[in-house]
C-alpha positions as CSV (number, residue, x, y, z in Angstrom):
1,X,0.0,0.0,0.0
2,X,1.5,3.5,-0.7
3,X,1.7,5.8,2.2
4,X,-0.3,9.0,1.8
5,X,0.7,12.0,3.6
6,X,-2.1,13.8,5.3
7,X,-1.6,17.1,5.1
8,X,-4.3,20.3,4.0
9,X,-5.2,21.1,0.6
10,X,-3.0,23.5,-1.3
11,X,-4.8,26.7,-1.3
12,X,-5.4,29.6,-4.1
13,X,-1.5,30.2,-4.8
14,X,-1.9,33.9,-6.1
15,X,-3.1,35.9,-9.7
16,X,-0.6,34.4,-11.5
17,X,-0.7,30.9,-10.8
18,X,-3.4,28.2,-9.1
19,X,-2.5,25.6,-7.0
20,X,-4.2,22.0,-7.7
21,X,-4.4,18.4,-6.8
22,X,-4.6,15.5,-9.5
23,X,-6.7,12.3,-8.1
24,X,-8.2,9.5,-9.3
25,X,-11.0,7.1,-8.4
26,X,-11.1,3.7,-10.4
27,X,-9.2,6.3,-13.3
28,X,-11.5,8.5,-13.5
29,X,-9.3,11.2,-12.7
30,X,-9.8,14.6,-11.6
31,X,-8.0,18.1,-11.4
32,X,-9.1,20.0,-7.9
33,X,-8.8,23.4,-7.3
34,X,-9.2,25.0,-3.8
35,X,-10.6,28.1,-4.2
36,X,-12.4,28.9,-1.1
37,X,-11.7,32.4,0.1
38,X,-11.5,33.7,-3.3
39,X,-15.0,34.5,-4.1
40,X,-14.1,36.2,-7.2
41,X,-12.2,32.8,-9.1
42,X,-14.4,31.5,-12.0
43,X,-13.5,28.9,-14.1
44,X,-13.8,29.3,-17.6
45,X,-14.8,26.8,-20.3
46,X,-11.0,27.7,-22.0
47,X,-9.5,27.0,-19.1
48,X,-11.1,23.9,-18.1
49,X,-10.6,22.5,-21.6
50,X,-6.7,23.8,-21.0
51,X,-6.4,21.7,-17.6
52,X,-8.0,18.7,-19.0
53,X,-6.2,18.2,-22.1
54,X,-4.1,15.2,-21.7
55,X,-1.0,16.0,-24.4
56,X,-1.0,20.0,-23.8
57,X,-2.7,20.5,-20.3
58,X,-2.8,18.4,-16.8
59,X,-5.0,15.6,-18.4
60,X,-8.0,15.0,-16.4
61,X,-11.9,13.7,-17.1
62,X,-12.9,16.4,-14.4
63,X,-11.8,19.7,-13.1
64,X,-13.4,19.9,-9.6
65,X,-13.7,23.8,-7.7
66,X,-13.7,23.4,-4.1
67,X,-15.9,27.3,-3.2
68,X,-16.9,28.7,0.1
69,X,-19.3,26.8,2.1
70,X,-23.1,27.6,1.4
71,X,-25.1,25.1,3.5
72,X,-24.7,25.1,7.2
73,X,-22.7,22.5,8.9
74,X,-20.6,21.8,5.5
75,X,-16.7,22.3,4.5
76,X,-16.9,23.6,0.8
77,X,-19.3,24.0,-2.1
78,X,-18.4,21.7,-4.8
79,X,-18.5,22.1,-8.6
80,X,-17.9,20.2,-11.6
81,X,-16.7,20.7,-15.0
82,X,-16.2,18.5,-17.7
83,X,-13.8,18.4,-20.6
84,X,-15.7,20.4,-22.8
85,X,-15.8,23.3,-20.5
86,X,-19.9,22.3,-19.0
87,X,-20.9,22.1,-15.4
88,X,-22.3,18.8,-13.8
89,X,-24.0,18.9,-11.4
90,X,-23.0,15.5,-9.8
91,X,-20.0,13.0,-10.0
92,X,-19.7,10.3,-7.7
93,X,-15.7,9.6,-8.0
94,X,-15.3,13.4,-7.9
95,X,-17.2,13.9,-4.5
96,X,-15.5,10.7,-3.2
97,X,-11.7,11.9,-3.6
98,X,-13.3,15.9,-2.5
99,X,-14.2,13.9,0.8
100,X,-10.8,12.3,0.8
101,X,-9.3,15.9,0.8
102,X,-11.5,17.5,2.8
103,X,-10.8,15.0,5.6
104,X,-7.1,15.2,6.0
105,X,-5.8,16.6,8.8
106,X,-8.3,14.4,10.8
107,X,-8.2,10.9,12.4
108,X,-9.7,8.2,10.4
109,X,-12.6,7.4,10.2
110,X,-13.9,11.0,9.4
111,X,-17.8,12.3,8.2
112,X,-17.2,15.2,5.7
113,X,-20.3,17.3,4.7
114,X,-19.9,19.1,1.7
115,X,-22.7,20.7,-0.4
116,X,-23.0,20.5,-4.7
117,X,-26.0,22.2,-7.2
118,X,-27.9,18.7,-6.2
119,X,-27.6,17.7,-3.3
120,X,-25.7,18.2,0.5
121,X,-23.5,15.5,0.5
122,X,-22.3,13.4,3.8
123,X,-19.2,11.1,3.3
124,X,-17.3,8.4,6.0
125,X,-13.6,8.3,5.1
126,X,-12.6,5.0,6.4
127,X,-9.3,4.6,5.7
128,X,-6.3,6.1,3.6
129,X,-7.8,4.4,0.1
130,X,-11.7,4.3,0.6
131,X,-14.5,6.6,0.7
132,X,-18.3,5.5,1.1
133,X,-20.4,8.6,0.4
134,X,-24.3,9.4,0.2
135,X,-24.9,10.2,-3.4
136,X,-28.6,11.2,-2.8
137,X,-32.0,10.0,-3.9
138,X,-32.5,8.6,-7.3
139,X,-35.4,9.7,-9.5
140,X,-37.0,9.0,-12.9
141,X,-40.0,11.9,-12.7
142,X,-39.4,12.8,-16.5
143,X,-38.7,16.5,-15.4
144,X,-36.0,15.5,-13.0
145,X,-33.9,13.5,-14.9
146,X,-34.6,15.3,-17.2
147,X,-36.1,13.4,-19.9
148,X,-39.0,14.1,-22.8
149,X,-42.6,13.7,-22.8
150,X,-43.6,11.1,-24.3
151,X,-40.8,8.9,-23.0
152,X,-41.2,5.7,-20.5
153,X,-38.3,6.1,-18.3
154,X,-38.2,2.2,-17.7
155,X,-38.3,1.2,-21.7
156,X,-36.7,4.6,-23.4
157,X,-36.5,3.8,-27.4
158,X,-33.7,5.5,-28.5
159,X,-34.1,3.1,-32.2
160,X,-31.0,0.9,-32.0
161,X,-32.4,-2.2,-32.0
162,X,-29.8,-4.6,-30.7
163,X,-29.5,-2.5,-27.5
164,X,-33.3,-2.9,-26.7
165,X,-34.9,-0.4,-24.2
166,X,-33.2,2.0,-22.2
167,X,-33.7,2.8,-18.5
168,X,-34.1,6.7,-17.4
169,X,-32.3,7.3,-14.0
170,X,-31.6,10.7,-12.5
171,X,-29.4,11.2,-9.4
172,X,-28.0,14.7,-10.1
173,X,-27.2,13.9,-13.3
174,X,-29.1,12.2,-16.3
175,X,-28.4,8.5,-17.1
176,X,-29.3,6.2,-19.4
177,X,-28.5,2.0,-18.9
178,X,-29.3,-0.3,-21.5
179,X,-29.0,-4.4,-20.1
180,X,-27.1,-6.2,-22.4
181,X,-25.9,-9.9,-22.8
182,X,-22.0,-9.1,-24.2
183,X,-20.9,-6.2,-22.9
184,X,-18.3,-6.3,-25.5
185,X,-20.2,-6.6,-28.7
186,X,-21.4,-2.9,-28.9
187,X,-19.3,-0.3,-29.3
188,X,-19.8,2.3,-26.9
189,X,-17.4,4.8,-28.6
190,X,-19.4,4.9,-31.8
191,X,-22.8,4.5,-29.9
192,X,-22.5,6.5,-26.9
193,X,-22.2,10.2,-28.7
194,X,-25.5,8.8,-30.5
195,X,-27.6,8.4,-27.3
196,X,-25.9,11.3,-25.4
197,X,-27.2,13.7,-28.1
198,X,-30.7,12.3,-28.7
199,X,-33.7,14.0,-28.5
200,X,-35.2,12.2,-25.6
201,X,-32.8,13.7,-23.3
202,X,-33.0,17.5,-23.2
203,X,-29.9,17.9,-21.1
204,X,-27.9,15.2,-23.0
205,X,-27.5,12.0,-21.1
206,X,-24.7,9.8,-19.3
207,X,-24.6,6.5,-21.4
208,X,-23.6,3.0,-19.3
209,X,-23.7,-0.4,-20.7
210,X,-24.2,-2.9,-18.6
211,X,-23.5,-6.9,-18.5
212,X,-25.5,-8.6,-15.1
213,X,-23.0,-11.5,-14.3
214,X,-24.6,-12.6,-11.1
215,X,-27.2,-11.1,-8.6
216,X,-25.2,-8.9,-6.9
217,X,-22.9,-8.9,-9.6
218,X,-22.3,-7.3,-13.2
219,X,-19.9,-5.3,-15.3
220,X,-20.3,-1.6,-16.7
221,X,-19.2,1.1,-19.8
222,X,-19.7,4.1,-19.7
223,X,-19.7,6.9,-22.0
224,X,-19.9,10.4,-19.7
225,X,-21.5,13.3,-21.7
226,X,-18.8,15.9,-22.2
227,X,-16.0,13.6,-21.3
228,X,-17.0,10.8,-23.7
229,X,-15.4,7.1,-22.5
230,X,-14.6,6.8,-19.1
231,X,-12.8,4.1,-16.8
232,X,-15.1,4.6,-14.1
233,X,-18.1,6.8,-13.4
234,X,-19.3,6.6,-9.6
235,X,-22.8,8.5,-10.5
236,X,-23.5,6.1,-13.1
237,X,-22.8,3.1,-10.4
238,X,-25.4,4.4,-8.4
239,X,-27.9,5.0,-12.0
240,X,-26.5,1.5,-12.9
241,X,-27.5,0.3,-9.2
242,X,-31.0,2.4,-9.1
243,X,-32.3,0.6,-12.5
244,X,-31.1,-3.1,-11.8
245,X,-32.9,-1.9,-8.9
246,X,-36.2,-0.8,-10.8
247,X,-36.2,-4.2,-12.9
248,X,-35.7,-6.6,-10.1
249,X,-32.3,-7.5,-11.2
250,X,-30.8,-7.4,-7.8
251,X,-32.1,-6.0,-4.6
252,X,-30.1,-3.2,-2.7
253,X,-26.3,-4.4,-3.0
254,X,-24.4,-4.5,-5.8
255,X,-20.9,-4.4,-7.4
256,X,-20.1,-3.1,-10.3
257,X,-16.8,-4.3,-11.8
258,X,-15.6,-1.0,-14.3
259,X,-12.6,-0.7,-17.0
260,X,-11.1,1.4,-14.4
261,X,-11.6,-1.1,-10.8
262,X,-14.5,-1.6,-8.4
263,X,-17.3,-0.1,-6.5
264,X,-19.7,-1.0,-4.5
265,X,-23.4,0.4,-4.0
266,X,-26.0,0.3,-1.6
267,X,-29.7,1.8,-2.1
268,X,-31.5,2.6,1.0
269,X,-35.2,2.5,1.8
270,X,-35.3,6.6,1.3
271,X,-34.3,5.5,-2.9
272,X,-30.4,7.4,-1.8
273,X,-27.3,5.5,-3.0
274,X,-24.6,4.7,-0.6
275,X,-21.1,4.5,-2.9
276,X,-18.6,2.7,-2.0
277,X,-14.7,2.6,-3.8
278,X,-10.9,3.2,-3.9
279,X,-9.6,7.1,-4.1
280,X,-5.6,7.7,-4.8
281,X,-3.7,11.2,-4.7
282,X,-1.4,11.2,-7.7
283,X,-0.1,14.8,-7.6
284,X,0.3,18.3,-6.8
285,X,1.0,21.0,-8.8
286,X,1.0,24.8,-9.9
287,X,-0.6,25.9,-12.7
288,X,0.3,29.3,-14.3
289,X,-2.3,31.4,-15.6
């Protein structure tokens, strides 16, 4: 196991230059910026497409903001930006390795509160590689997730006929998982911009492919709108969770083996999704502006 040094977040570093961290969950990996007590830092869509840009930037799925607190009884306001410069409003890895930071300094285990545009957020750092975190209530009312009229969130024809009917989930974000029997015979790269960008999903969609290998058990792709393929997507464990779920696949455990590594989810009688998996610091840096 590597040794992780506990030690605060690097802060704001000054006008010309911005401190960050680079973590991963499962490889989906992130760029987060503390930026609390500077009220006045934005991040703009050329920047985030600088940062993220694996030959000419940091390389990163996500670049995360850590803001001043807005909820009572929480550490930061969290937000999230994807490649193409777009704000989510949710990502599961993302709030998992946020925790991670947010806790250090403190003895394990720790409870970190921290608040995002969807939700108020309590994690339990257990130890110096896993984070469980409450990702929230899932939905599928067609104007929360959000997806068209017209549309049955638990058989959405998107008219590609060897995937069958898709499943509607929203927890902060919008998902979309289509059941399948290979995993491997459909290519997600060529098929996932299709489904991200069609009209039954007003907001564009997450797109995850699933493969149920056992009760409890089953493997997942996903293609994250704005990011496009990803080796893990925590958000879309819990979508994946809620509509295996829905479809009596599996009660309220699963695990969900992804290109990236594991997680874990749990769905509670209130519908929210406990999410479970391994977090890693991989660097720290300056960036000059």
């Amino acid at each position: 196991m590597i040794n992780h040094v506990r030690k605060p977040l690097p802060k704001f570093a000054s006008s010309s230059s911005i401190s960050f961290v680079k973590m991963h969950g499962n490889g989906n990996d992130f760029v987060i910026l503390d930026q609390r007590g500077h009220p006045e830092s934005s991040l703009s869509r050329i920047l985030c497409r600088a940062m993220t840009d694996r030959q000419k930037g940091i390389g990163c799925d996500q670049v995360i903001q850590l803001q001043d607190p807005r909820k009572p009884h929480t550490s930061a306001h969290v937000r999230f930006f994807n490649q193409d410069g777009s704000e989510s409003a949710a990502c599961g890895n993302g709030a998992r390795c946020v925790a991670w930071l947010l806790s250090q300094g403190s003895a394990l285990p720790a409870t970190v509160r921290f608040s995002t545009s969807a939700h108020v957020h309590e994690a339990q750092v257990t130890s110096l590689d896993e984070v469980t975190i409450d990702m929230g209530a899932f939905t599928q009312a067609l104007d929360e997730i959000p997806l068209s009229e017209g549309f049955d969130p638990l058989a959405v024809d998107v008219a590609i006929p060897a995937l069958g009917m898709g499943i509607a989930v929203g927890i902060g974000n919008p998902h979309v998982v289509f059941f399948v029997e290979d995993l491997d015979a459909h290519d997600l790269a060529q098929l996932g911009p299709r489904i991200e960008n069609h009209y039954a999903f007003p907001s564009r969609v997450n797109v995850h492919f699933v493969e149920q290998k056992a009760t409890t058990y089953a493997r997942q792709k996903t293609w994250e709108r704005g990011s496009g393929l990803t080796l893990s997507c925590g958000s879309g464990a819990c979508a994946v969770a809620a509509a295996g779920y829905l479809t009596n696949r599996w009660t309220s455990h699963v695990a969900l083996s992804q290109p990236g590594g594991a997680l874990a989810c749990h769905i509670l009688d209130n519908k929210h999704v406990l999410l479970t998996g391994p977090v890693r610091q991989v660097f720290q840096g300056q960036w000059a502006l």
